[in-house]
LUMTOR-941340 format. One line per 5 residues: number of its first residue (from 1); their letters; for each residue y, x, z of C-alpha. Coordinates in steps of 0.02 Angstrom, whole numbers. Layout:
! LUMTOR-941340
NUM) a) Y,X,Z ~ ... .
END
This chain:
! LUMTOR-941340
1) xxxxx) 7217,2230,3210 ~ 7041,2213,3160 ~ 6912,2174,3298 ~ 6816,2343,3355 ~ 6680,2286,3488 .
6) xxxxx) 6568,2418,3573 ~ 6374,2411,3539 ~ 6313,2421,3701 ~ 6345,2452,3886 ~ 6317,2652,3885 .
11) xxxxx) 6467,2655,3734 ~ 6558,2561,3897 ~ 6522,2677,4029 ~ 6562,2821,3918 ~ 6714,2755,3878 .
16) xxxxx) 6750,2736,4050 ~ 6693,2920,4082 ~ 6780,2995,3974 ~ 6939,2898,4062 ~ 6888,2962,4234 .
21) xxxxx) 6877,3151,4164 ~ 7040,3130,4094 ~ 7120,3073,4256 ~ 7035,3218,4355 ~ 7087,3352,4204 .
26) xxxxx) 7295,3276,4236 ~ 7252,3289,4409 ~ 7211,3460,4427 ~ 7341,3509,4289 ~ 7488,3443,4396 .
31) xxxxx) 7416,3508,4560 ~ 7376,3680,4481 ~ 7550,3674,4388 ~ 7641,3642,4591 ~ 7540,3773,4666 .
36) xxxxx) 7573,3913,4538 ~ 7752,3875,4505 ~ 7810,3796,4675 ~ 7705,3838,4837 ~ 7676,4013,4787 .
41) xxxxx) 7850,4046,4749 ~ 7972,4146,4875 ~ 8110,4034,4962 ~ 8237,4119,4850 ~ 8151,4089,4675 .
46) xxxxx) 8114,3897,4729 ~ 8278,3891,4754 ~ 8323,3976,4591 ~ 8221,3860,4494 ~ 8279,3690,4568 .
51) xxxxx) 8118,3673,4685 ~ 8206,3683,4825 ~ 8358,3658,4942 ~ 8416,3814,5076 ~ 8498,3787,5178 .
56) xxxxx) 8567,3628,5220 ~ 8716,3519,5301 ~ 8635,3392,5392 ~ 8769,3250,5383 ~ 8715,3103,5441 .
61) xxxxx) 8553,3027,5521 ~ 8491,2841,5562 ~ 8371,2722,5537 ~ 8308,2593,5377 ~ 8287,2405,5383 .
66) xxxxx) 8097,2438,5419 ~ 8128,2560,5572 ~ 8107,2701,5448 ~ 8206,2888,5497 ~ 8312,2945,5350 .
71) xxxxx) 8420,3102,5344 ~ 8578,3122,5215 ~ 8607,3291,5185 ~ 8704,3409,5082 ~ 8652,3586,4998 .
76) xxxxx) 8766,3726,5063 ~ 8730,3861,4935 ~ 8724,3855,4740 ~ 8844,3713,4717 ~ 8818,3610,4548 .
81) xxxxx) 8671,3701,4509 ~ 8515,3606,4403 ~ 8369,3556,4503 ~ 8216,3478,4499 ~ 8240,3321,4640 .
86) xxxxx) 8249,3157,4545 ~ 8257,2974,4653 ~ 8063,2912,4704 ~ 8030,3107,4731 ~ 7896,3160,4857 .
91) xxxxx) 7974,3295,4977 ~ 7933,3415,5108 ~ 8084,3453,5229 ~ 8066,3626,5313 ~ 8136,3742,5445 .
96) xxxxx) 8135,3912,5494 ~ 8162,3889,5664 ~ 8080,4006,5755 ~ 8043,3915,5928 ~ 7985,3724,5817 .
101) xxxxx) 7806,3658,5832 ~ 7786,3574,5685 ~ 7880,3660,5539 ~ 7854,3526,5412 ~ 7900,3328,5392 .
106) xxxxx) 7862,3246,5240 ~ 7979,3109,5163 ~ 8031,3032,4992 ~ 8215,3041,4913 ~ 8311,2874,4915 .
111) xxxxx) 8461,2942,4824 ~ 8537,3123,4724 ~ 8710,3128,4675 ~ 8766,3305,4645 ~ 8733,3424,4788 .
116) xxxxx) 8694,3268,4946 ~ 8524,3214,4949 ~ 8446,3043,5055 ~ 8270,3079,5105 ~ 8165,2925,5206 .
121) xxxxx) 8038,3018,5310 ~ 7857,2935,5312 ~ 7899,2949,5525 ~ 7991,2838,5636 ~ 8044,2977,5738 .
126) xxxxx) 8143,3144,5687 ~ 8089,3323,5699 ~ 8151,3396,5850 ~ 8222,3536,5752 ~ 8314,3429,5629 .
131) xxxxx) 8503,3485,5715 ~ 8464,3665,5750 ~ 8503,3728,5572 ~ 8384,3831,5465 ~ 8325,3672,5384 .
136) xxxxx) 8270,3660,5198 ~ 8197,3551,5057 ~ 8053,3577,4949 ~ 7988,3456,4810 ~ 7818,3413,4840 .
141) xxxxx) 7651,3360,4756 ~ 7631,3174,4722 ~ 7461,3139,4756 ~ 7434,2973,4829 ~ 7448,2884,4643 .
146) xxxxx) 7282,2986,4575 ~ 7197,2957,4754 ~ 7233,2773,4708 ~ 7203,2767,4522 ~ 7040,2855,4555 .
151) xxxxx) 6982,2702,4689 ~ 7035,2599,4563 ~ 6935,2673,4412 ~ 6772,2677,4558 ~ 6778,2491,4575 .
156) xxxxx) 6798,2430,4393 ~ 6663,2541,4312 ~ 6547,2469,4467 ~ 6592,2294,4434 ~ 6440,2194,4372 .
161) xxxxx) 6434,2009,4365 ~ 6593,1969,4438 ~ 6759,1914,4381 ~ 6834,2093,4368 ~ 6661,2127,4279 .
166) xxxxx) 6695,1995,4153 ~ 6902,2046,4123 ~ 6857,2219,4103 ~ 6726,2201,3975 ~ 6841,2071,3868 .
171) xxxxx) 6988,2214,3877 ~ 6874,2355,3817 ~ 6807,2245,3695 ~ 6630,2225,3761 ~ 6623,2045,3769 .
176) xxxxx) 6709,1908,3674 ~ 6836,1780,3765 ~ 6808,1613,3749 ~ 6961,1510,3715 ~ 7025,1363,3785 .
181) xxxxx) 7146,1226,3745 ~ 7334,1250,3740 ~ 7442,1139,3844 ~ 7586,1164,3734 ~ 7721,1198,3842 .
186) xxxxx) 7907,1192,3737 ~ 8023,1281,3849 ~ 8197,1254,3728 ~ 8294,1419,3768 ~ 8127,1523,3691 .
191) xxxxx) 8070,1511,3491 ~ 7924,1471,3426 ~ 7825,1648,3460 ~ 7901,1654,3629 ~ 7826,1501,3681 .
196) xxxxx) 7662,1539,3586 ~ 7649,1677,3704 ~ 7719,1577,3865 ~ 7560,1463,3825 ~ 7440,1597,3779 .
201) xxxxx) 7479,1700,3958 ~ 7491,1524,4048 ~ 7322,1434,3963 ~ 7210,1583,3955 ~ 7037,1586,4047 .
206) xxxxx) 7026,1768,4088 ~ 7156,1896,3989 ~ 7320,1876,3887 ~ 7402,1996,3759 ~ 7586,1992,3724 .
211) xxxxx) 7663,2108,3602 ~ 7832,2122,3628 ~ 7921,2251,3480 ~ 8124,2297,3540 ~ 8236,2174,3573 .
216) xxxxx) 8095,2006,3540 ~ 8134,1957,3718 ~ 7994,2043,3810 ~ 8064,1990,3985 ~ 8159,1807,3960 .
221) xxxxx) 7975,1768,3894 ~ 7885,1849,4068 ~ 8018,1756,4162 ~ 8001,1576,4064 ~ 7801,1613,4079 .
226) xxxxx) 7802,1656,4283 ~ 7920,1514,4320 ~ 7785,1402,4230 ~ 7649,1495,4314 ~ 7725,1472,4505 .
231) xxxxx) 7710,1284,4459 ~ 7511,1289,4478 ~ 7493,1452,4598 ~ 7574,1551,4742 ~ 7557,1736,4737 .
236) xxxxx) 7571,1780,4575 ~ 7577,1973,4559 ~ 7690,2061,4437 ~ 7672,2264,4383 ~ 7771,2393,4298 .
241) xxxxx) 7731,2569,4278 ~ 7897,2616,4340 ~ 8026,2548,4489 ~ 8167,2530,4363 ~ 8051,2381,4270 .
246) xxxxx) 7983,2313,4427 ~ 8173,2314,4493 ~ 8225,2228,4321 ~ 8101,2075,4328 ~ 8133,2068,4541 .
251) xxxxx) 8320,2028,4486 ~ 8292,1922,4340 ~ 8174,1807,4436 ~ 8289,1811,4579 ~ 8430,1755,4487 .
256) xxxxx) 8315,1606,4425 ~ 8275,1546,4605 ~ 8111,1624,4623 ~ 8032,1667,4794 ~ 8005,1843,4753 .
261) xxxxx) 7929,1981,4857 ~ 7952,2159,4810 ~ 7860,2276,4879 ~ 7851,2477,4879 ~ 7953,2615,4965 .
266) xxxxx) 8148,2549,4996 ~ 8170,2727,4943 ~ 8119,2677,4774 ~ 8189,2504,4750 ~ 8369,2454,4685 .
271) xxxxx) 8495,2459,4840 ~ 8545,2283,4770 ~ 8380,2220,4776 ~ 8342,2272,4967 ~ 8363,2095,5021 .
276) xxxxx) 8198,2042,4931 ~ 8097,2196,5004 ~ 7966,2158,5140 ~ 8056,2262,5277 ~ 8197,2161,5241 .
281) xxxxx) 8138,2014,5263 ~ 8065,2069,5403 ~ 8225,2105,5480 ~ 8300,1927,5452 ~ 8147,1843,5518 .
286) xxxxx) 8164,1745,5671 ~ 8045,1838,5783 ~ 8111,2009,5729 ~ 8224,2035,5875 ~ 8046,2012,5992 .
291) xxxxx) 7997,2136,5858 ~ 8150,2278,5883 ~ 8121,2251,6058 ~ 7936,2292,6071 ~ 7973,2435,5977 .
296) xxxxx) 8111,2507,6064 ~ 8040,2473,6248 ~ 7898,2577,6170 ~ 8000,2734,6093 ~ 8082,2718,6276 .
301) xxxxx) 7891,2731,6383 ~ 7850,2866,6270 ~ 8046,2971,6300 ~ 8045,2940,6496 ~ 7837,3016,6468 .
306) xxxxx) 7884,3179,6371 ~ 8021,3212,6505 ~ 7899,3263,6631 ~ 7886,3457,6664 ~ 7711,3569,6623 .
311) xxxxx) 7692,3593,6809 ~ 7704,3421,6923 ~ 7592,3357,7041 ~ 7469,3204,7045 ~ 7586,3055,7059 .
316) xxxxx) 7696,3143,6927 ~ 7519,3146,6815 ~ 7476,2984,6852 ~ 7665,2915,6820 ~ 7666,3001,6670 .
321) xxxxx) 7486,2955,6596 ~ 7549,2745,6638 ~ 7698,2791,6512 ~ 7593,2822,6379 ~ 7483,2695,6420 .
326) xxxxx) 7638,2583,6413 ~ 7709,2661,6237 ~ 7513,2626,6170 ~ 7502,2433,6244 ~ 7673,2389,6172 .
331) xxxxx) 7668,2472,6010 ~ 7473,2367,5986 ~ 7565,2228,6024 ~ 7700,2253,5896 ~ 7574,2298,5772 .
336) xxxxx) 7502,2136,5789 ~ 7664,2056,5787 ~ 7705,2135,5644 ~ 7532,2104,5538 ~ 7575,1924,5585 .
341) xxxxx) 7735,1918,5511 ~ 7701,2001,5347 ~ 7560,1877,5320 ~ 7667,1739,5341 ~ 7814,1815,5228 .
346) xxxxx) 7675,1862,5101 ~ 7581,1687,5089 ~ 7750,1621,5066 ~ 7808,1715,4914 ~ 7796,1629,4721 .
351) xxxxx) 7804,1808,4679 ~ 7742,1982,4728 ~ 7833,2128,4607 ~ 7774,2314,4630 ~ 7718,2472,4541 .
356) xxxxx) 7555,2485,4477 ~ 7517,2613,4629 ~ 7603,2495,4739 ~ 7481,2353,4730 ~ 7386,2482,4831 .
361) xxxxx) 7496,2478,4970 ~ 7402,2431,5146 ~ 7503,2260,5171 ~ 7422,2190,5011 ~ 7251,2291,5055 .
366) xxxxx) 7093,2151,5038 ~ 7199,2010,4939 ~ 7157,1932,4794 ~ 7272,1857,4655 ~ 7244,1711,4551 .
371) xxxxx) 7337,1821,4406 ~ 7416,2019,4362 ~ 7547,2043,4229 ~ 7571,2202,4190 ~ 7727,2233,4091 .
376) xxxxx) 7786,2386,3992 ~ 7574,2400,4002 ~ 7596,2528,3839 ~ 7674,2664,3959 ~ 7533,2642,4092 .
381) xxxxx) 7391,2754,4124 ~ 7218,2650,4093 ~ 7186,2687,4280 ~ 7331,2632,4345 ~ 7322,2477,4260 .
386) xxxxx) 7133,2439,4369 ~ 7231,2437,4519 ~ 7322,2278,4488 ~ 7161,2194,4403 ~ 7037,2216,4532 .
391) xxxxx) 7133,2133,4641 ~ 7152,1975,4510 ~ 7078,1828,4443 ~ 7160,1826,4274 ~ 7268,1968,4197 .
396) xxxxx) 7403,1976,4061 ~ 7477,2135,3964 ~ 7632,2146,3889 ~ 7719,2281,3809 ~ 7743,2392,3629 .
401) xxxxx) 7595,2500,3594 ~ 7727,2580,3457 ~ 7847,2626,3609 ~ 7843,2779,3716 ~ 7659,2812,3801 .
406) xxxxx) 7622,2856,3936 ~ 7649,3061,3969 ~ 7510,3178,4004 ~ 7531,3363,4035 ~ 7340,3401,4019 .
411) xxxxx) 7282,3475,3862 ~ 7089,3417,3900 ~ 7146,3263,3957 ~ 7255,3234,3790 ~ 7074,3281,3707 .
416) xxxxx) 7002,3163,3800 ~ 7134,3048,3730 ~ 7181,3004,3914 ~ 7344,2944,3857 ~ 7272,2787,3762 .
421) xxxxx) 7319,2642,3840 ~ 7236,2491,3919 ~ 7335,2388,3806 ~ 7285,2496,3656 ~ 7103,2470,3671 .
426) xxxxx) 7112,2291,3710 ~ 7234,2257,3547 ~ 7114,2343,3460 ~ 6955,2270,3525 ~ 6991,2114,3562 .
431) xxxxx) 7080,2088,3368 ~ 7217,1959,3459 ~ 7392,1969,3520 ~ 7561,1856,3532 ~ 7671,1941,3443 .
436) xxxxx) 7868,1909,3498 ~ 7929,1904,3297 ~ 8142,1863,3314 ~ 8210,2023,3395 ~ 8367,1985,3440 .
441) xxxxx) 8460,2148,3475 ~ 8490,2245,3323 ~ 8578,2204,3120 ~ 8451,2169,3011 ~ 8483,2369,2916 .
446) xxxxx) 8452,2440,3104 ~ 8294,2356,3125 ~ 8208,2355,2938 ~ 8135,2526,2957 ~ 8064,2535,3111 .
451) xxxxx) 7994,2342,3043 ~ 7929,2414,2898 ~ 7842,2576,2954 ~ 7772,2510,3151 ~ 7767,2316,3127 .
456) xxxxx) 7710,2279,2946 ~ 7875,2181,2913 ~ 7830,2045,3039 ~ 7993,2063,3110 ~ 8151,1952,3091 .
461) xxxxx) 8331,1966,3150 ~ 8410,1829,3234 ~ 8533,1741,3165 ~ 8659,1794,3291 ~ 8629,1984,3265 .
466) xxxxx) 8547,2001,3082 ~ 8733,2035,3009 ~ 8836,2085,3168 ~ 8953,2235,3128 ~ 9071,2312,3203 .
471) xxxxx) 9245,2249,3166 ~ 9302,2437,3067 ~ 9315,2455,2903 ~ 9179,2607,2893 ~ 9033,2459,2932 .
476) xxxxx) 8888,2531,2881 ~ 8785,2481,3014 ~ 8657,2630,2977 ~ 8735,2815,2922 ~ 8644,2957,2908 .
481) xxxxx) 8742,3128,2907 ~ 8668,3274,2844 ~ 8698,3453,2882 ~ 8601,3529,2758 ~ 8700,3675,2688 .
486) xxxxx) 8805,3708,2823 ~ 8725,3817,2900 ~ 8672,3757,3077 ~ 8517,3832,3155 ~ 8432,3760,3310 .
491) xxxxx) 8438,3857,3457 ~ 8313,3899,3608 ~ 8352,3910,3787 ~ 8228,4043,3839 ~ 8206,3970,4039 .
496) xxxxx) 8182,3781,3972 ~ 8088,3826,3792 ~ 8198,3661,3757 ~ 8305,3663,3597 ~ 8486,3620,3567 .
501) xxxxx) 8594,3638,3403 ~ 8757,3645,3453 ~ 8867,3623,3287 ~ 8795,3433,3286 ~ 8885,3375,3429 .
506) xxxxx) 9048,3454,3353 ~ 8992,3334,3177 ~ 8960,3185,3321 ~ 9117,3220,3395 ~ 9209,3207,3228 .
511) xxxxx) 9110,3042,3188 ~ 9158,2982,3368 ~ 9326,3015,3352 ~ 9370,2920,3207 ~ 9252,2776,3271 .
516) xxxxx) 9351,2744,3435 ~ 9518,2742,3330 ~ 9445,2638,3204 ~ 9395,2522,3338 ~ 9544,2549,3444 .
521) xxxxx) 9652,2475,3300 ~ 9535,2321,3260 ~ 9538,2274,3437 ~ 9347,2292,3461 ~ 9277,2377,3593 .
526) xxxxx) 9094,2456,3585 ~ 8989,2549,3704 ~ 8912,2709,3641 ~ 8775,2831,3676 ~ 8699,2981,3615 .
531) xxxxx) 8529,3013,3614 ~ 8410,3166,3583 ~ 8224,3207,3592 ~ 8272,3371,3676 ~ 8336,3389,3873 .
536) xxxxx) 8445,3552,3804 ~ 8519,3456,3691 ~ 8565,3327,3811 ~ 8625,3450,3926 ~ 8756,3538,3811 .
541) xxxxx) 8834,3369,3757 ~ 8841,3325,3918 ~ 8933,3482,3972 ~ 9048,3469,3811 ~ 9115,3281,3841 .
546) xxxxx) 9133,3347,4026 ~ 9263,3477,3937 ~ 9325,3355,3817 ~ 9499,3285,3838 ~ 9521,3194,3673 .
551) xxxxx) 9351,3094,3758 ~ 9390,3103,3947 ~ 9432,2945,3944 ~ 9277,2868,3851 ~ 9123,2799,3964 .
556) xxxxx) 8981,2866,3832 ~ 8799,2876,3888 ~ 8706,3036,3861 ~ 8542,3034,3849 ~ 8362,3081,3810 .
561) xxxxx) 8255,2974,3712 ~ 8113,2957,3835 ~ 8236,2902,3965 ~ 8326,2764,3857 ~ 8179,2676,3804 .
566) xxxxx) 8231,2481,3855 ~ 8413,2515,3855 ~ 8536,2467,3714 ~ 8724,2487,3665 ~ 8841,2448,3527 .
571) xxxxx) 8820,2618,3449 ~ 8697,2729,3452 ~ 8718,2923,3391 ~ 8554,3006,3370 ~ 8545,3198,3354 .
576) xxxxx) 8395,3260,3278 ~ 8425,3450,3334 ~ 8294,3530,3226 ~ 8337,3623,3070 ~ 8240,3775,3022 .
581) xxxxx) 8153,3857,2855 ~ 7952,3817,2917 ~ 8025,3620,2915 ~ 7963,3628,3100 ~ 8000,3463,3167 .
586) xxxxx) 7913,3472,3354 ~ 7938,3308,3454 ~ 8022,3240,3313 ~ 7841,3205,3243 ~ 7802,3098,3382 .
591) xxxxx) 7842,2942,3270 ~ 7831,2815,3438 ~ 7985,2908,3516 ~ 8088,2890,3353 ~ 8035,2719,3338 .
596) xxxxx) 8117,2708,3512 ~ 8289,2807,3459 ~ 8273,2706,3285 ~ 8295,2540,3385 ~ 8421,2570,3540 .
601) xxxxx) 8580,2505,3421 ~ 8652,2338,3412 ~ 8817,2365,3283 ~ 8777,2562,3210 ~ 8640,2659,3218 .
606) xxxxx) 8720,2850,3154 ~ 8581,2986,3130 ~ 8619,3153,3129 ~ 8509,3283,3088 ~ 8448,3407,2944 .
611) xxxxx) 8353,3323,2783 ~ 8283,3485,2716 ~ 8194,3508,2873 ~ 8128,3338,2915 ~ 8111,3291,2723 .
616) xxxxx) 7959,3368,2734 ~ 7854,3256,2843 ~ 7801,3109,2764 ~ 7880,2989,2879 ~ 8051,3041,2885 .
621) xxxxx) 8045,3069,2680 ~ 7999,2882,2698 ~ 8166,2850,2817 ~ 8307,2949,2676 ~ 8199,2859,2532 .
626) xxxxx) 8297,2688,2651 ~ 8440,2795,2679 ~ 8477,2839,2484 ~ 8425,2631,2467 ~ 8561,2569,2578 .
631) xxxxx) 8691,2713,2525 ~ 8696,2767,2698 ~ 8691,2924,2669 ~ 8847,3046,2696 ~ 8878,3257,2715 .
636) xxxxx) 8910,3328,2856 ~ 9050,3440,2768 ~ 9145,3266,2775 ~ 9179,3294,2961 ~ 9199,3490,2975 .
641) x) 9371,3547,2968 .
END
């Protein structure tokens, strides 16, 4: 990418502007959006449309390993139905109890599974009304993370000769980075581009760029760099935009003997990764038992207080009134305590992982960093990504700016071009990246494509993977069946406005039969998934392998394309779904996210779709010119019987 540096400062601070309106326009979108659909619906129509939870089974109550309240519950009506609560949700619990003070109690979910829900309540004490019955759930509005990003934004476009001054005018290419000398660090399990990047993140004076395309080795690269890194600092802070990354770098830097700190909401993080969480190290410390004990003789002043009747006389007042005094001393006290402790656990991490939004939680409120790395920084909002850095002395991005971005809902902040990434402008400004160049997921055929069309043919397969098949004598590692002709028509599901196209599953099914007996008789074994741009679709081929005996027995992932990006398996199905006369192509034209679907397959990569409707954008014309190339190109009338 050719450098692109801005004039002067007021090109900056419009740029900057511009970013700000487009976080207030998503703001007020998704805020609007939950007022008009959720809080101003009836009980009955929340309920209806997956918003909500009436009533419930209370099952089981206790307490986290940071003294946390959490309630498991199941729903008692509309069994199986879809809803809207996903894992890391924001939640209001509710009753309609007549004779309960406070009707509300805010929490987050830990866990879903079917029709039982986990909720950790931002309290250490239950409702009093929690086991009379009546009680319900509502999803609620997540706005901490824009109160946050917003801070965030504040402080960086305030910034003037300082060090976040300096890193934010290099990364919107307003000023030029001087270099400095490489140490040359060889770690032997990376390649050459691996450890050019290693020494780039590791040597540079203010910012870093890694470009990491699927399969390069993104995180073994972050991992080899922070190990380096924890050699000359303590401290080091590592970000994701999401839990599941910031869970996936906490393990792998675990597993290498890393002191590693993760912190954010145990509600959000990995049940296997608990044990590096701050309240759980809390918990093994050795003064936590002083800790539990403060605690509790506190809960205990404050019970034997609210015992005392409305009406008692002046020794009763004045017995009651030391209680609280009591509760207020001893809870002080383990405040204290407990600010001590986290300090020391804190100083004495290598590493601190969290979200973006988490490196605004209070326990890391005034540090400083000697360096951020932000991975998967191409699916970050820009003012997310200012969280992290004005709390460090050097920062490093990593991701794929030809991956998934981030999503906005807005349409004036998509005008704004809100959804432009941090990483975007700074690979475009700043003209300089270290690109990861051996991808070692995918056969060569899988890969050249995507190579072709995203990464100008920099892009090699390893050795290892460049000719890896599977074992079956149909080895085409790339197949692309068409059902042109046969008359399938995409359909619409008028509640979702998603699409589905229900005769390609039966084509897939055909395809996937013949696959796992092919494989079955070679002796190799392959996991397989099958992907799709649309939730409908995903939907009805999960509800038909559900149904399908001949496949009962098969452990295939179904799944949308937004919510596989980073994932991988043997065999990849995608279904394309659209086929109409316009050649209406919808999310298909969102080149990024096929790019994504394009380059999930190790072994076989089998497209399904319709060529006479996607023939007619240029890119996909492009994709059957390398179909009719490789003769990988067969009918869906092949598989209909």
């Amino acid at each position: 990418m050719t450098n692109k540096f801005l004039n002067n400062r007021s090109e900056l601070n419009n740029l900057l502007n511009k970013s700000l309106e487009g976080l207030n326009a998503e703001r007020e979108h998704e805020r609007k959006h939950f007022q008009d659909w959720v809080l101003r619906m009836p009980l009955n129509e929340r309920k209806k449309e997956g918003y909500s939870w009436y009533p419930l089974d209370i099952q089981k109550k206790g307490y986290t390993i940071g003294g946390r309240a959490f309630v498991i519950f199941n729903r008692v009506n509309e069994l199986g139905k879809a809803h809207k609560f996903r894992s890391g949700n924001t939640v209001r619990l509710f009753t309609q109890y007549a004779s309960a003070q406070k009707v509300e109690q805010n929490g987050v979910i830990h866990f879903v599974e079917k029709d039982k829900m986990k909720v950790i309540l931002s309290s250490k004490d239950y409702p009093e009304w929690i086991d009379k019955g009546m009680c319900g759930v509502d999803l609620g509005f997540e706005e901490r993370s824009y109160v946050e990003m917003t801070k965030a934004h504040k402080l960086i476009k305030e910034a003037e000769k300082n060090r976040t001054a300096e890193i934010r005018d290099i990364l919107l290419g307003f000023k030029k980075q001087e270099s400095v000398l490489s140490q040359n660090i060889q770690i032997d399990k990376l390649n050459e581009s691996q450890n050019n990047a290693l020494n780039g993140l590791v040597d540079s004076k203010l910012v870093s760029i890694i470009h990491g395309p699927p399969g390069t080795g993104k995180t073994t690269t972050i991992v080899e760099a922070v190990k380096e890194l924890t050699k000359r600092m303590n401290n080091l802070l590592l970000c994701a935009p999401s839990n599941t990354a910031v869970d996936l770098l906490t393990e792998r830097l675990a597993n290498e003997g890393v002191s590693v700190l993760r912190i954010g909401n145990i509600s959000r993080v990995n049940e296997e990764l608990l044990m590096h969480t701050l309240e759980a190290k809390l918990g093994t410390h050795p003064e936590s038992k002083t800790l539990k004990k403060i605690r509790k003789d506190a809960a205990e002043a404050r019970r034997k207080a609210k015992r005392f009747k409305r009406n008692f006389d002046r020794e009763a007042y004045m017995e009651r009134k030391g209680l609280f005094q009591e509760a207020a001393e001893l809870e002080t006290w383990a405040n204290q305590l407990e600010k001590r402790l986290v300090e020391q656990i804190i100083s004495s991490s290598q590493v601190i992982c969290c979200t973006l939004v988490g490196a605004s939680d209070r326990v890391l409120e005034n540090m400083e960093f000697p360096m951020c790395i932000i991975d998967e920084a191409a699916q970050a909002l820009m003012p997310s990504c200012w969280i992290p850095i004005a709390k460090s002395s050097k920062v490093a991005l990593v991701g794929d700016p030809y991956q998934l971005p981030p999503t906005v809902k807005s349409d004036q902040a998509r005008k704004l071009k809100f959804e432009k990434t941090l990483l975007e402008y700074a690979l475009e400004r700043m003209g300089h990246s270290n690109l990861l160049n051996i991808q070692y997921r995918m056969h060569e055929k899988i890969m050249h494509f995507s190579n072709s069309q995203f990464y100008a043919g920099a892009l090699k397969a390893s050795d290892k993977v460049a000719n890896k098949k599977l074992k079956i004598s149909e080895n085409q590692p790339l197949q692309f069946i068409d059902t042109a002709g046969c008359g399938f028509e995409e359909k619409i599901n008028p509640s979702s406005k998603s699409r589905y196209n229900p005769e390609e599953f039966l084509i897939i099914r055909e395809h996937l039969l013949q696959l796992i007996e092919a494989c079955k008789n070679e002796g190799d074994q392959a996991e397989i998934a099958i992907i799709s741009p649309y939730k409908e679709q995903v939907m009805h081929i999960s509800d038909a392998l559900n149904e399908d005996l001949d496949l009962a027995d098969h452990r295939i992932t179904v799944s949308t394309i937004d919510g596989y990006q980073g994932q991988e398996k043997d065999v990849v199905y995608l279904s394309l779904v659209r086929c109409n006369e316009k050649g209406d192509i919808g999310f298909l034209r969102d080149y990024r996210r096929m790019n994504v679907a394009m380059t999930r397959a190790k072994r076989m990569l089998v497209l399904v779709g319709d060529s006479g409707t996607i023939s007619q954008d240029r890119f996909y014309s492009k994709f059957l010119d390398y179909v009719d190339t490789e003769k990988a190109y067969r009918s869906a009338w092949e598989f209909i019987q």
